[in-house]
N, C-alpha and C positions, 0 to 999 in steps of 0.2 A: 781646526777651527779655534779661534779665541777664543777664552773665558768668557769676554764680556760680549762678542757676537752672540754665545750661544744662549749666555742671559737673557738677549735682548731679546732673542727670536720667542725664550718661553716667556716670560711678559707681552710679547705679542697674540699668542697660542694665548694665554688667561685672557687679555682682553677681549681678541675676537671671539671664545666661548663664551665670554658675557653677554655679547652680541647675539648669536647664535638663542639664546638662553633669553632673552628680550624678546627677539624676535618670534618665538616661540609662545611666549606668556602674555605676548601683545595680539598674538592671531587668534589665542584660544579665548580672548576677552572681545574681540572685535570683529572676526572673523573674515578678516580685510584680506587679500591676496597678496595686498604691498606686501607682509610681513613673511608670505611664504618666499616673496622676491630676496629679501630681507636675509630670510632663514638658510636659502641657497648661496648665496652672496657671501655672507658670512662664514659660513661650512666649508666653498670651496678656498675661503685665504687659509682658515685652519689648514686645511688637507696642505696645501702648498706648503706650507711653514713646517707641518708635520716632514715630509720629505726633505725637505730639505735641511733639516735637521742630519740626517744620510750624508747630504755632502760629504758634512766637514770631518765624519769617520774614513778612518784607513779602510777603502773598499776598492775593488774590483775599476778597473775605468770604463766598463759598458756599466756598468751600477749606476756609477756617479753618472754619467749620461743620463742614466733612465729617469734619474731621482729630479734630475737637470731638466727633463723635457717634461715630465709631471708639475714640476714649479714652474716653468713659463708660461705651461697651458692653462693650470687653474687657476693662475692670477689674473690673467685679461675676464676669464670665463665669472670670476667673483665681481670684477665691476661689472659685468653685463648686468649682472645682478641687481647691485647695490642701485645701478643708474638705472633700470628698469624701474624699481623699487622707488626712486625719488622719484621718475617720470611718472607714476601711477597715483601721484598726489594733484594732477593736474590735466594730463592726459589719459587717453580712453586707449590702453596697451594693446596693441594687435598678437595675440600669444603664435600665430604662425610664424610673425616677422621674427619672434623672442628664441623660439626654437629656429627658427632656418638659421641665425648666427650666432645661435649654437654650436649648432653641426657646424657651421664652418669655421666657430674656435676651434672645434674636436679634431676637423679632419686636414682644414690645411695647414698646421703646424706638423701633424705626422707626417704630409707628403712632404713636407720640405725638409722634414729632418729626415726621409729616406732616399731623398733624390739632391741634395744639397749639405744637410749635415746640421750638425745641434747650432752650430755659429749663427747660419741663418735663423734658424729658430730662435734666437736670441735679440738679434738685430727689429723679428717682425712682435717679439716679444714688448720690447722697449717701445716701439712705434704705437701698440697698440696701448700701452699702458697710459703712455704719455696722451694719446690721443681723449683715452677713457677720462683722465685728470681737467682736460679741458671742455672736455662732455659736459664735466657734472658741475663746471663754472659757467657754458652759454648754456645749454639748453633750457635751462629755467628762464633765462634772459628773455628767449623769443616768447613765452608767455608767464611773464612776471607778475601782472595782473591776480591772474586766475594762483599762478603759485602763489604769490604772498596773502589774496584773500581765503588759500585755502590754507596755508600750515600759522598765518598771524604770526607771532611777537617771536615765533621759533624761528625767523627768518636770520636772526642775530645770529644765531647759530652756526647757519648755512653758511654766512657771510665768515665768520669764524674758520670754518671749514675749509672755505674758501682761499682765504690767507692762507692756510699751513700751508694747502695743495701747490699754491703758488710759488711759495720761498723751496716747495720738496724741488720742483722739478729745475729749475736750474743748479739747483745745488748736488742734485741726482747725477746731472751731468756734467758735473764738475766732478765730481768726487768718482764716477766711473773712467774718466780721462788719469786724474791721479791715479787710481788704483784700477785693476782691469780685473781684479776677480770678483765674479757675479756675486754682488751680496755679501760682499767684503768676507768671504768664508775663511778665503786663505788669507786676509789682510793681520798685521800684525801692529797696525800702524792704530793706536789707542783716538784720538785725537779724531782721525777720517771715521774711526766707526760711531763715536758719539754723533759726531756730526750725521751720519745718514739717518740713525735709527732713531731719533729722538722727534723729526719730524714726521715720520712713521709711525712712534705711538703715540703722539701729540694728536698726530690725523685722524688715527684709529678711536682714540677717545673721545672726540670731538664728535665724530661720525655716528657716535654711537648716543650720547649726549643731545645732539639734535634729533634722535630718531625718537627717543624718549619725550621729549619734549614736544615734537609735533603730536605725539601721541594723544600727550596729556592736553594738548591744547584744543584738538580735537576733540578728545571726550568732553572736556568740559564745554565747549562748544553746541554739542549735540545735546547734551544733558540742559543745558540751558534752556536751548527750543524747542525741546518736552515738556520741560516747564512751562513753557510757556503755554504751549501746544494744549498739555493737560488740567491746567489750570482754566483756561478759556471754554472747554469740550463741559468742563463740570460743571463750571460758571453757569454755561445753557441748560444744561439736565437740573442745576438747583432754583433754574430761573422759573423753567416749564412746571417742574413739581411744587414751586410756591405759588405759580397763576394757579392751576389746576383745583390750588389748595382750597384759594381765598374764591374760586368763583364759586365751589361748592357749600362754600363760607356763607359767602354773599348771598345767596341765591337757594333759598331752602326750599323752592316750590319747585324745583328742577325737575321733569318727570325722570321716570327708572333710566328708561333707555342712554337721556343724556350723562345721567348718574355710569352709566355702566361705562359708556365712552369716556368718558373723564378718567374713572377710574383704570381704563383700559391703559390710559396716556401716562397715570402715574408710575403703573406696575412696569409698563416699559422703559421709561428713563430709570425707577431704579435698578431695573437689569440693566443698562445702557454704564449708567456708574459703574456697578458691580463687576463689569467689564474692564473698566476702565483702571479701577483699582486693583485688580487683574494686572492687568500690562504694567503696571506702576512699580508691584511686587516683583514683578521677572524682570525689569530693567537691570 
């Protein structure tokens, strides 16, 4: 393996831990499921990247195989993820549908690498990658709407994102026609390796960039129509507790009983508040 291939894979390894490591501090603040989509996604490119690191050492040729059919598998298996992850900003995720192609990232790459061979699994590897790349450019498409009114001004991002995706994949298959070793491991050729991997961690940080972003766009979002929310709720509890004030004010002949309902109205809005400022503090 090159120098600078194996550079590139650990810069990739650091950024997706970043990810990973986002993903993680964004769920435990929000407790949103995207992020556990997010946390999977992210984990399974590490893993991939980990192994394949294996390649590019002097190993065994059922090794390199093994190490070969673990990286095919958990790079489609991370966009399930990721694209999961984006679709949950917009749609209402069916988790049966999410697990059934699972299982069938998991199991039909193993039958065809035990009844066909690692080539194929290569071939359905590319198919699906490429496929996953153009997933994550239409499917917001068919409801743009609801995506851009739910992630806002982070859509620049997406679009961002979108570009790199675009220029990777023709360029993927150009540069796999030039050179035919998966992931340039055995390439020696300095020039093809910049070229594949740079839109790779351009992507990778972009991806991660927008996730942060829709994050933060979101919280602030929500925090806003609390505000709003909790400012209006107080508004009425200071409204009721200054009538209640002034009719006792006004009106000194009141007998006991209405005295005591009045009084009854005030001790419950300031619990009502008390509540409120409550929820305020745990936000």
């Amino acid at each position: 393996m090159h120098e600078l291939v194996f550079f590139s894979i650990i810069i990739l390894i650091i950024i997706r831990l970043i990810g990973v490591i986002v993903s993680i501090e964004f769920y435990y603040e929000s407790k949103s499921k995207t992020y556990v989509y997010f946390f999977f996604g992210w984990n399974s490119w590490v893993i991939s990247l980990v192994f394949y690191i294996f390649i590019g050492i002097e190993l065994s040729p059922d090794l390199v195989d093994f190490f070969l059919l673990i990286n095919y598998i958990s790079g489609p298996i991370a966009m399930l993820f990721i694209l999961t992850g984006l679709a949950s900003y917009y749609l209402e995720i069916k988790h049966y549908m999410v697990l059934g192609t699972l299982l069938s990232l998991l199991l039909f790459p193993l039958i065809i690498f035990f009844t066909l061979g690692l080539n194929f699994v290569y071939y359905i590897n590319r198919i699906l990658t490429f496929s996953s790349y153009l997933n994550f450019f239409l499917l917001p498409i068919f409801k743009f709407k609801d995506f851009k009114k739910k992630i806002g001004k982070s859509i620049r991002w997406y679009f961002l994102s979108c570009i790199s995706i675009i220029y990777y994949i023709p360029l993927s298959i150009i540069l796999s026609i030039i050179d035919e070793s998966y992931g340039l491991y055995s390439s020696e050729k300095i020039d093809i390796i910049i070229l594949s991997y740079i839109p790779i961690i351009l992507t990778t940080i972009l991806l991660i960039a927008f996730m942060i972003h829709v994050e933060y766009n979101i919280s602030f979002g929500q925090k806003r129509d609390l505000k709003d929310m909790y400012s209006h709720d107080l508004g009425n509890i200071l409204q009721i507790i200054e009538s209640s004030y002034h009719l006792i004010k006004e009106n000194e002949k009141l007998d006991d009983e209405k005295k005591i309902e009045i009084r009854n109205i005030i001790e419950k809005n300031f619990k009502n508040a008390g509540d409120l400022l409550k929820e305020i503090r745990d936000l």
